[in-house]
C-alpha positions, 0 to 999 in steps of 0.5 A: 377314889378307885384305888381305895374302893379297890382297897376296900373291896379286897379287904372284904374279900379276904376276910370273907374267904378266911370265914369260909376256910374257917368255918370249913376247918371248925365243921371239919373238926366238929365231924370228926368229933362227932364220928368219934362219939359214933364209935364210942356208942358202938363201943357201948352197945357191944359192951352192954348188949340189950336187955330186958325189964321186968315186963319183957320191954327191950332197954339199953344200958344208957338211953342217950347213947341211942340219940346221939347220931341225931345230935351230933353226926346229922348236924355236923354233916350237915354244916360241914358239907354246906360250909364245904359247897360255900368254900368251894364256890368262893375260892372258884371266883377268885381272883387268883384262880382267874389270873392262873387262867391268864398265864402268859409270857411277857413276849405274848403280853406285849402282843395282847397290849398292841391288840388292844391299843388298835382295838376298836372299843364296842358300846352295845345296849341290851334291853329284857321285856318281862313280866310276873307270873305267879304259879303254885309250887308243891313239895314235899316237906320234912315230915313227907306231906306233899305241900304247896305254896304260890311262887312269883317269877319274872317270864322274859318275852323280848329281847333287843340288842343295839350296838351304838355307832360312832365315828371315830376312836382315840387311845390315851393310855400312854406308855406301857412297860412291863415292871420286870425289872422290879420283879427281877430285883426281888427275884419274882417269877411272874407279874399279877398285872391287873387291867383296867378299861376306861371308854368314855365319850370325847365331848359333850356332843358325842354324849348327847348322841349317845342319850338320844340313840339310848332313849329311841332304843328304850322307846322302841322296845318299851311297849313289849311287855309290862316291864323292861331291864335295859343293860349298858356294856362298854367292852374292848376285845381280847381283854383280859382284867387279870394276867399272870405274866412269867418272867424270863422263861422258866416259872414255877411248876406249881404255878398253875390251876392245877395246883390251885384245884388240888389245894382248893379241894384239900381246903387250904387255897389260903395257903396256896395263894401265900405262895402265888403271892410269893412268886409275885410282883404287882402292877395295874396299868389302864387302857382308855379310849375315846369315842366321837360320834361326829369329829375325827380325834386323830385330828386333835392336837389336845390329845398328843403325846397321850398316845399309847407306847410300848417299852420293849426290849430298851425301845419305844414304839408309838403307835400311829392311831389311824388304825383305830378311827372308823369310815365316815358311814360310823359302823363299827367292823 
């Protein structure tokens, strides 16, 4: 079911982003048209310089050469560079700029996956207290009349922060071995591969404890202000979602955000990601975790053999959990 949203979502992320390239070429186009119609009126004033009429009244040749700058040139800046500032904030969010910023050897990720297997999972709430204030705005409108107009904004007045103990943690994320070989195979230099992380609760207990420690920390901080945003984050650290992870030891010199900038700035980041594509094989792999509020899970039979392992160099490594479970006090390190 994830694996189609996930689909899905990258299927309206292409086709937002090839609209935003798009309009960018199509504004592009329109500008120099329109730059060309300034020099043709150029052209004309030189050719047909002013003259006057019966009465003395200046007058050109042609009358609408005169208003051409704001039927064409003004709109066209316009859209052009409004459509450039959208382009440019959209290829900033990519995906790929994000995996060139998380470039690595395959050495290096396998050292990040055995941080992250011993990694202790970190459950944190987050709450806002605020309220609406609304105050009078003035500007200045097109014409250049100074304007006002009431404007409604929310005012933060408390913040709180709790980080929910447990007892302890297991990970069942079960082998991990980079897919060099297929990239090998198809003579790729890197692995796009894609994290994903899981942290859930081991039993219902651990949930309902979860539940009540949540709704004192709401009860708490409830009567700040008028209203309360309450946030939940389950992080890990040093993790990543996207990695580019080089085969062998020598890439590409092009593979880099670098280069990404350049192409982004000359308004073809479309082509570049062609040929980062290119270079690339794919891979996803997810880490989960378990928490206990109250029970030692490295004491569970039910969740041997889902420990996690590393295929390096034709070995297995399993990792001995003990690392991860916490002192009896629950505190987190």
């Amino acid at each position: 079911m994830e694996e189609e949203k996930y689909k899905k979502r990258h299927v309206c992320l292409t086709i937002w982003t090839w609209t935003v390239q798009i309009l960018v070429w199509v504004s592009f186009f329109m500008l120099i048209i329109a730059m060309y119609y300034q020099l043709r009126i150029k052209k004309i004033k030189d050719k047909y310089p002013e003259k006057t009429d019966s009465i003395g009244a200046p007058y050109y040749r042609s009358s609408w050469t005169e208003n051409k700058l704001s039927v064409t040139a003004i709109p066209a800046i316009c859209i052009f560079f409004a459509s450039y500032i959208a382009y440019i904030i959209t290829e900033s969010c990519t995906s790929s700029l994000k995996y060139l910023k998380k470039k690595k050897t395959d050495t290096n990720m396998y050292k990040i996956m055995e941080q992250l297997f011993y990694g202790h999972p970190i459950i944190k709430l987050r709450c806002e207290c605020y309220h609406y204030e609304t105050h009078t705005e003035y500007y200045t409108d097109a014409n250049g009349n100074r304007q006002s107009r009431s404007v409604t904004v929310p005012v933060v007045t408390h913040t709180d922060s709790e980080i929910i103990p447990y007892h302890s943690a297991r990970d069942i994320s079960g082998k991990f071995v980079l897919d060099t070989a297929r990239g090998i195979l198809l003579q790729k230099d890197y692995i796009k591969l894609k994290l994903k992380l899981i942290i859930d609760f081991a039993d219902a207990i651990s949930y309902s404890d979860y539940a009540k420690a949540k709704a004192e920390f709401e009860d708490r901080n409830r009567n700040y202000d008028v209203h309360m945003a309450v946030y939940e984050e389950k992080t890990l650290p040093g993790f990543n979602e996207y990695n580019l992870v080089l085969i062998g030891d020598n890439g590409s010199r092009c593979v880099n955000s670098c280069w990404y900038i350049i192409f982004t700035i000359l308004t073809l980041a479309q082509y570049y990601k062609w040929y980062l594509d290119s270079k690339c094989v794919h891979q996803s792999f997810t880490i989960i975790k378990l928490v206990s509020t109250r029970f030692n899970l490295l004491e569970e039979n039910e969740y041997i053999g889902q420990q996690p392992r590393l295929d390096l160099f034709d070995k297995t490594y399993d990792f001995e959990l003990c690392k991860t479970a916490f002192c009896e006090e629950g505190n987190v390190d």
